[in-house]
C-alpha positions as CSV (number, residue, x, y, z in Angstrom):
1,X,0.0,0.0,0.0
2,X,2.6,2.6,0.8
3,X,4.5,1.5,-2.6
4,X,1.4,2.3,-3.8
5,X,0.9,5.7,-2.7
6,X,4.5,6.5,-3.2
7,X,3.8,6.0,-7.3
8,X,0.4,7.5,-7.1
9,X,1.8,10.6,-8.1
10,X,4.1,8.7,-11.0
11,X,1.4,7.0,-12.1
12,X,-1.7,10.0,-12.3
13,X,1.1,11.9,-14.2
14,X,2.0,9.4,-16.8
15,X,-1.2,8.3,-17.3
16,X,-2.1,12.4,-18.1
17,X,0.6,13.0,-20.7
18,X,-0.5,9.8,-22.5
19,X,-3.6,10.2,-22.9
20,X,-2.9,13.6,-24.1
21,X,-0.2,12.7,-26.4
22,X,-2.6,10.1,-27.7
23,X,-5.5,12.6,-28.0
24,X,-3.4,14.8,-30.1
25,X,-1.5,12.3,-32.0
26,X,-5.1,10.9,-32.8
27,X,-6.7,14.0,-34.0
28,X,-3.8,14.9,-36.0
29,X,-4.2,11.7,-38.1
30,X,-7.7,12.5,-38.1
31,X,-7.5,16.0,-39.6
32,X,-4.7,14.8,-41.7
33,X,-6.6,12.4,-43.4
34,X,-9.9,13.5,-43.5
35,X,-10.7,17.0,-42.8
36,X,-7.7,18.7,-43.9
37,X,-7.2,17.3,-47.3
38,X,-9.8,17.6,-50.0
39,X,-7.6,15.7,-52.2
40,X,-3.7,15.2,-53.7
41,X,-2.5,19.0,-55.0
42,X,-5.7,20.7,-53.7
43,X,-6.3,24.4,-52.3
44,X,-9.2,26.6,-52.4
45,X,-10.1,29.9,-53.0
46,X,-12.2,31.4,-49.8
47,X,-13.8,34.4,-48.4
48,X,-12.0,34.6,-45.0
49,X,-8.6,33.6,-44.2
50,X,-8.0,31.4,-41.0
51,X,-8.5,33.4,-38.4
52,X,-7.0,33.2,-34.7
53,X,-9.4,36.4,-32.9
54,X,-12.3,38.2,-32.8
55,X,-10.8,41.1,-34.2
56,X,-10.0,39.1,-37.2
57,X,-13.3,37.9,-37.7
58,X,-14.8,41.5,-37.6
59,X,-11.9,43.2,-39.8
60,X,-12.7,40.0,-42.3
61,X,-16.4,40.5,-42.4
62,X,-16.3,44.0,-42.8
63,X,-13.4,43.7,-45.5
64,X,-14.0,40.5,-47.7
65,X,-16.7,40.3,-50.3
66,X,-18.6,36.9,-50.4
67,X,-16.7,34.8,-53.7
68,X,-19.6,34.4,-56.2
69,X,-20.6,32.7,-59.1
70,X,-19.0,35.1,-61.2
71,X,-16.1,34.9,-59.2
72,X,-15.5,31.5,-59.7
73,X,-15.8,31.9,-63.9
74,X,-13.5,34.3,-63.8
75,X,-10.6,32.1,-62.4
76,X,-11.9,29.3,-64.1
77,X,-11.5,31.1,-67.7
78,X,-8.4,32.7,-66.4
79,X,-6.3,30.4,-64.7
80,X,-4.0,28.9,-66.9
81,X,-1.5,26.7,-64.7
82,X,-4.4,24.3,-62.4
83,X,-5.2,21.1,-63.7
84,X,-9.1,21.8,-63.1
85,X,-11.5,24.2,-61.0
86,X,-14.2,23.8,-59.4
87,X,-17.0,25.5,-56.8
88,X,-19.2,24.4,-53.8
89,X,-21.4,25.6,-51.6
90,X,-23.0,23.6,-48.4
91,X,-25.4,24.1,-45.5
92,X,-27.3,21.9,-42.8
93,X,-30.5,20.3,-44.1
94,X,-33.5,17.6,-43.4
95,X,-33.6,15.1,-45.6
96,X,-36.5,12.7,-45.3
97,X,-38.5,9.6,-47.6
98,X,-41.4,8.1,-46.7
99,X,-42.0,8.6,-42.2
100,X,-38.0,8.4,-41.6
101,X,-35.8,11.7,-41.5
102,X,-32.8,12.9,-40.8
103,X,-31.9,16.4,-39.8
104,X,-28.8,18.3,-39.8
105,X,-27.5,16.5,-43.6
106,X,-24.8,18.4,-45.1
107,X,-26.6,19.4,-48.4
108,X,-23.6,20.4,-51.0
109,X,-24.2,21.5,-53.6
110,X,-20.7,20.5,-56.5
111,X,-19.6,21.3,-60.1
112,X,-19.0,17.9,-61.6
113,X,-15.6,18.1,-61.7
114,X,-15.7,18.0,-57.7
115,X,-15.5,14.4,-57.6
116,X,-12.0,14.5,-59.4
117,X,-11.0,16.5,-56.5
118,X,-12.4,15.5,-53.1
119,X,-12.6,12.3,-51.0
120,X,-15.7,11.4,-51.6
121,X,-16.1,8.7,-54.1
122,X,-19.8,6.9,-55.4
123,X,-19.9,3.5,-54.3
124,X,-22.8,2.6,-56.6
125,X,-24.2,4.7,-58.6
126,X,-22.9,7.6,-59.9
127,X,-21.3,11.8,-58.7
128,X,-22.9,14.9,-60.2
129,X,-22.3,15.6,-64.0
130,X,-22.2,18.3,-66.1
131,X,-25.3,18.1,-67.9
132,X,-27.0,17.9,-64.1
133,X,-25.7,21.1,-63.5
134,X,-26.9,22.5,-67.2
135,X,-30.4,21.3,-66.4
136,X,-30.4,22.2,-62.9
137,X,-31.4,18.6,-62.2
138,X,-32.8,17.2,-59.3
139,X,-30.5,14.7,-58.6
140,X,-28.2,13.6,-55.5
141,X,-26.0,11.5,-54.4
142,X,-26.4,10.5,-51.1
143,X,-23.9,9.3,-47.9
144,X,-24.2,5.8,-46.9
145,X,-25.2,7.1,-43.5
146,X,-28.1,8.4,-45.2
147,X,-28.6,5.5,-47.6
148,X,-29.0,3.3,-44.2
149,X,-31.3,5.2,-42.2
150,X,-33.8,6.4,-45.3
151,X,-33.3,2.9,-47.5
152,X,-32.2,0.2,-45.0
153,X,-32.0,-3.3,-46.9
154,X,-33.1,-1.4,-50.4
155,X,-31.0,-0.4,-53.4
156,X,-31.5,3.6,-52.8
157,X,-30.7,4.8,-56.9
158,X,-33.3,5.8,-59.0
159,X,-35.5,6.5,-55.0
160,X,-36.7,9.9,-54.2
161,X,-35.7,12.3,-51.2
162,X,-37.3,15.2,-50.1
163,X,-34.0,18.1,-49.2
164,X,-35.8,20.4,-47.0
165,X,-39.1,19.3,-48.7
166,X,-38.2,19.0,-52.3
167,X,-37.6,15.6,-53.9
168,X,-34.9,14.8,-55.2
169,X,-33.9,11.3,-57.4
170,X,-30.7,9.5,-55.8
171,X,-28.1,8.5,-58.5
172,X,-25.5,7.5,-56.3
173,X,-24.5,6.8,-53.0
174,X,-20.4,7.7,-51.3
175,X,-18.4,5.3,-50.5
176,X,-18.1,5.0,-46.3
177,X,-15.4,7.4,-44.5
178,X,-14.1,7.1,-40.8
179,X,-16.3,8.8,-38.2
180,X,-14.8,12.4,-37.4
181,X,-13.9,13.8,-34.0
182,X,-17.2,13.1,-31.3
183,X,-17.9,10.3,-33.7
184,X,-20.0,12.6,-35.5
185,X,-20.5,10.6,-38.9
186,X,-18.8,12.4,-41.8
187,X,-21.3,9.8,-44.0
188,X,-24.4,11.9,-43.3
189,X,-25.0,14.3,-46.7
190,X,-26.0,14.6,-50.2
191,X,-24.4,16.1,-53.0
192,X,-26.1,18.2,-55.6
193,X,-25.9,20.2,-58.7
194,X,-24.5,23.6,-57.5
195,X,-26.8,25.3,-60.2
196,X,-29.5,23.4,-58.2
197,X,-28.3,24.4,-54.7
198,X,-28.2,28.2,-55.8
199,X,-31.3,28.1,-57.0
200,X,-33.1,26.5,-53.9
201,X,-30.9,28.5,-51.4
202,X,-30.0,31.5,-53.3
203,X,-26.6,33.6,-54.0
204,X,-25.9,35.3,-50.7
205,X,-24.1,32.7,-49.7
206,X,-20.4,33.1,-50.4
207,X,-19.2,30.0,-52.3
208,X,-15.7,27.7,-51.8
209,X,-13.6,27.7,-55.2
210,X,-11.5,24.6,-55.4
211,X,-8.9,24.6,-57.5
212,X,-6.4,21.8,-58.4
213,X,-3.1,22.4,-59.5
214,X,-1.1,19.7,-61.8
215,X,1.3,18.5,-59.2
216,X,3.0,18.5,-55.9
217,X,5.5,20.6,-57.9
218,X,3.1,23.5,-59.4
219,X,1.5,23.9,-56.2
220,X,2.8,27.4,-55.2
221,X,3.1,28.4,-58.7
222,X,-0.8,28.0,-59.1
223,X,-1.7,29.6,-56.3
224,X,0.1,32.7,-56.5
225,X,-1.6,32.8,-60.0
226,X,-5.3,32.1,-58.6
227,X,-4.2,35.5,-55.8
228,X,-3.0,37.3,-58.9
229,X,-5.9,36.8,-61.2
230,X,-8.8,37.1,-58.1
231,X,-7.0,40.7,-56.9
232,X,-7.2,41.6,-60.8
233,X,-11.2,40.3,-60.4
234,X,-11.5,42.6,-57.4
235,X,-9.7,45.3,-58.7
236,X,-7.3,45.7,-55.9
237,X,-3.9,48.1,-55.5
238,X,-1.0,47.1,-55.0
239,X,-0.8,48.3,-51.7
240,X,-4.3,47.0,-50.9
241,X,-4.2,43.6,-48.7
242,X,-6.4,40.6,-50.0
243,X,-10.4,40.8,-49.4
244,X,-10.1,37.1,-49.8
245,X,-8.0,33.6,-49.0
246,X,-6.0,31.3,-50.3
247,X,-5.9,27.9,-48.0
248,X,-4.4,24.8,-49.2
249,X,-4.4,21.4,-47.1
250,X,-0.6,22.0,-45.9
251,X,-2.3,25.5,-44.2
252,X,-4.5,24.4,-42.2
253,X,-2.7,21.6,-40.9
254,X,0.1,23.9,-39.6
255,X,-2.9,26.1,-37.9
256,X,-3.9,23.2,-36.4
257,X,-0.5,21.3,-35.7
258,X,0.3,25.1,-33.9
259,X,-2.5,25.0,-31.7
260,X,-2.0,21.3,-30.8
261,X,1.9,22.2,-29.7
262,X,0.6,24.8,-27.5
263,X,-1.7,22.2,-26.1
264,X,1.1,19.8,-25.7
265,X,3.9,22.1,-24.1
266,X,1.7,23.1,-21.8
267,X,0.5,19.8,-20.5
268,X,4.4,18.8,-20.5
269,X,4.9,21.5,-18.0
270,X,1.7,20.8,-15.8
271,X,3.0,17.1,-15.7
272,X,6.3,18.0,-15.1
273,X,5.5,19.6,-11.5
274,X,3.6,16.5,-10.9
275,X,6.3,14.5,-11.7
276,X,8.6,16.6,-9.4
277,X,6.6,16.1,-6.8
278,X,6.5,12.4,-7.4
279,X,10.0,12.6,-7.2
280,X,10.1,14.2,-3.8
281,X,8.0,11.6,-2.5
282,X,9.6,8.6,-3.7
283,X,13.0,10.3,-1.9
284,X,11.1,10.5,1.2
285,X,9.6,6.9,1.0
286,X,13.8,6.1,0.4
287,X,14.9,8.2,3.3
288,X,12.5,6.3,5.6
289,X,13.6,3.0,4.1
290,X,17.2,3.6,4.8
291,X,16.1,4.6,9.0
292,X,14.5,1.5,8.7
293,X,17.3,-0.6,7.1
294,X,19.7,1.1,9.4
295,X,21.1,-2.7,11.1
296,X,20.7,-4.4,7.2
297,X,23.4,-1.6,5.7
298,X,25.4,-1.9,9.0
299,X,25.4,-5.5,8.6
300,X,26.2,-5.6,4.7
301,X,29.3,-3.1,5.2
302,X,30.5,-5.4,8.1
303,X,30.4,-8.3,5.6
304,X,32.7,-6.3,2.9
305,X,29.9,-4.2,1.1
306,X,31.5,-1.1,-0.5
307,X,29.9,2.0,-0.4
308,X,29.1,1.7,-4.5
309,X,27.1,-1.2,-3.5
310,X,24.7,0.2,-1.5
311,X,24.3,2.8,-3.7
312,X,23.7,0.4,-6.3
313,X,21.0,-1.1,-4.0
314,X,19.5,1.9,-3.1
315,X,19.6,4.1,-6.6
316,X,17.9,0.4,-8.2
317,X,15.0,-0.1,-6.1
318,X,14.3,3.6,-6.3
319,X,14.6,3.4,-10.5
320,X,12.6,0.5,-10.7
321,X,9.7,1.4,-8.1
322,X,9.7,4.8,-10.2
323,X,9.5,2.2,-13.5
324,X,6.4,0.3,-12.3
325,X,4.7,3.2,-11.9
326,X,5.4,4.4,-14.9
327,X,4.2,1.1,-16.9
328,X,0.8,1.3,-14.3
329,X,0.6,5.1,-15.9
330,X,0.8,3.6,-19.5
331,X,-1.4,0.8,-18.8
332,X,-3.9,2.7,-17.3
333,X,-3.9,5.4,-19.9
334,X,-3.9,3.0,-22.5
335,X,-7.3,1.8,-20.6
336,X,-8.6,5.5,-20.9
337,X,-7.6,5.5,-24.6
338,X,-9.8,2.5,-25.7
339,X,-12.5,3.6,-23.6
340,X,-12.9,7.0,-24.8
341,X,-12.6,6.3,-28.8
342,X,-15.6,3.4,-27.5
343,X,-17.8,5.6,-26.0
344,X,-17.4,9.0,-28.1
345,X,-15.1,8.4,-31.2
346,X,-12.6,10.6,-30.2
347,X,-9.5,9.5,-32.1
348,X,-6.4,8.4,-29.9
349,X,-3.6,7.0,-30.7
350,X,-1.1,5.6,-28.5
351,X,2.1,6.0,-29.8
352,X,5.0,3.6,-28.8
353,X,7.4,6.0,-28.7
354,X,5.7,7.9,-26.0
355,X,5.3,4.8,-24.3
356,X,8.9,4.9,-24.6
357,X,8.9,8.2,-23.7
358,X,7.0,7.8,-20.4
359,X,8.8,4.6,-19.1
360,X,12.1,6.3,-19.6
361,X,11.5,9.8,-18.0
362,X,9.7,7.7,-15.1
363,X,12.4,5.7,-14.6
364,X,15.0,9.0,-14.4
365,X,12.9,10.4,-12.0
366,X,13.2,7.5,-9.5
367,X,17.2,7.4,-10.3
368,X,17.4,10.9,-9.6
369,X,15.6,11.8,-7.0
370,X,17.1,8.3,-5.1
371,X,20.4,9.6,-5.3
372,X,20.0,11.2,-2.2
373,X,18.7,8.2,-0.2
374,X,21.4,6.4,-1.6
375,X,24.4,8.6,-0.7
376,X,23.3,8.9,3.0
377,X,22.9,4.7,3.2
378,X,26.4,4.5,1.8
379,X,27.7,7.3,4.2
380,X,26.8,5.3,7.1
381,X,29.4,3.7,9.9
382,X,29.0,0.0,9.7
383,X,29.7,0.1,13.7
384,X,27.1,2.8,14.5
385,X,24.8,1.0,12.5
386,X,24.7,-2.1,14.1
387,X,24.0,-0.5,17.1
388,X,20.4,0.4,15.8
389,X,17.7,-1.2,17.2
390,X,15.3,-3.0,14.7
């Protein structure tokens, strides 16, 4: 019990920093994979810039025009270096057939050239084409999400769907992506034409221009071209700042890998106290182990132990009492891990090196901080010693 409570504090503070290392390493993979990244050689034109503040979001609102339809034509005639452009636009909507519903469906409304570009792939069925868009069809594909809940056990193409009470035909239905941060499903929506989507929602919305540059390599190239031709579009100095954004994948992953390593450094330094004061305990369990072990040392020196072996002795069981609580810490917070991503979908991931990581810094703490111990059971007269009552 008292070993017990002597790693308490070990063992609350490595189970912290993994499971916070986890929850980051997690949602990094997460965003990395699936929110960050429309697809390979991807950025988009946008009406705000990432913003950090408050007084960002007011400057931006009051500055940058909403990107429009005519907007989007304009690059698209204009740009000469992307591979392909594109435009969507999405908000929150019910979609419903027959009694069942579901609310809160990301209705999106695509050019046809979107499914070159994103994730998002039919699994049956068929993506939004041109002549959709030239017809202002209404047709959708929908998510599998949706496909389960409206159709369950039916082949959903050629079905109808009411979008916010208008039916539309399904022509295809998304292959299945991982559940996003909350497990919130990122299968819940339905793609339509954008010339549809405008027409049902209106043009006040501002719009996302995607644009797709021809390779890894013509990336920058392509976007300084898509910020030249838009500030000729808005008719903007030279001396003017942008009333608009430019955000590729690699962006927004910095933004977020910035404000993850803020998160990080500042757990490291909350569990670092903890982990001091781990330490202190552990040398005070070890400095009433060596009053207690008085006769044992006296008797050990008396028999021809040098003081480098009880050192040794001491500085080991200190280490290794340190490095059991640090594997409890892991083991435990690997226990957290699996339960959390169970219950709310949270991504974690429990990285072996800070597993590593952990074990080892646990481990230091309990050598250094049993130095101490140590030195004073070496320093002690082998004759005096003896003398102490058991």
């Amino acid at each position: 019990m008292r070993s017990f409570l002597t790693l308490l504090g070990i063992i609350l503070s490595v189970a912290t920093l993994i499971v916070v290392v986890a929850l980051i390493a997690g949602t990094n993979r997460y965003v990395a994979e699936r929110v960050a990244t429309l697809g390979t050689n991807v950025f988009q034109v946008t009406r705000f810039p990432l913003i950090t503040n408050a007084a960002q979001l007011v400057k931006a609102t009051r500055r940058n025009k909403i990107i429009t339809w005519e907007d989007y034509e304009y690059l698209r005639d204009h740009l000469t270096l992307p591979l392909r452009v594109g435009v969507q636009s999405g908000i929150g909507g019910r979609v419903s057939s027959g009694t069942d519903s579901l609310d809160q469906v990301g209705v999106r409304g695509v050019t046809a050239n979107m499914g070159e570009m994103a994730l998002v792939e039919p699994a049956a069925g068929r993506y939004i084409v041109d002549s959709d868009n030239d017809h202002r069809s209404a047709v959708g594909m929908i998510g599998p999400d949706v496909a389960d809940k409206l159709f369950p056990g039916l082949d959903p193409i050629g079905r109808t769907v009411n979008v916010d009470g208008r039916p539309f035909t399904v022509v295809g239905v998304g292959k299945a992506l991982a559940n996003g941060v909350g497990g919130i499903s990122q299968d819940v929506y339905i793609y339509i034409p954008i010339q549809t989507f405008m027409a049902i929602y209106g043009t006040r919305a501002s719009l996302t221009i995607v644009v797709e540059a021809r390779s890894s390599d013509w990336m920058e190239r392509s976007q300084e071209e898509a910020r030249m031709v838009m500030r000729a579009r808005r008719h903007l100095n030279p001396n003017e700042e942008d009333n608009f954004a430019v955000l590729s994948s690699d962006a927004l992953l910095d933004l977020f890998h910035t404000l993850t390593d803020w998160i990080a450094q500042a757990m490291v330094g909350i569990v670092s106290v903890f982990l001091l004061i781990g330490g202190v305990v552990i040398m005070n369990v070890m400095l009433a182990s060596v009053t207690e072990r008085t006769r044992e040392i006296g008797m050990r020196k008396s028999v021809g132990a040098r003081r480098a072996d009880i050192m040794m002795q001491f500085m080991v069981e200190s280490s290794v009492l340190s490095a059991v609580g640090g594997a409890v810490g892991v083991a435990f917070a690997w226990l957290i891990a699996q339960l959390v991503q169970a219950v709310s979908g949270v991504p974690m991931f429990v990285s072996p090196l800070a597993v590593f990581a952990a074990l080892l810094v646990s481990t230091a703490v309990g050598l250094f901080f049993g130095i101490y111990p140590a030195r004073k059971a070496a320093q002690l007269n082998p004759i005096e010693a003896l003398r102490q009552e058991t």
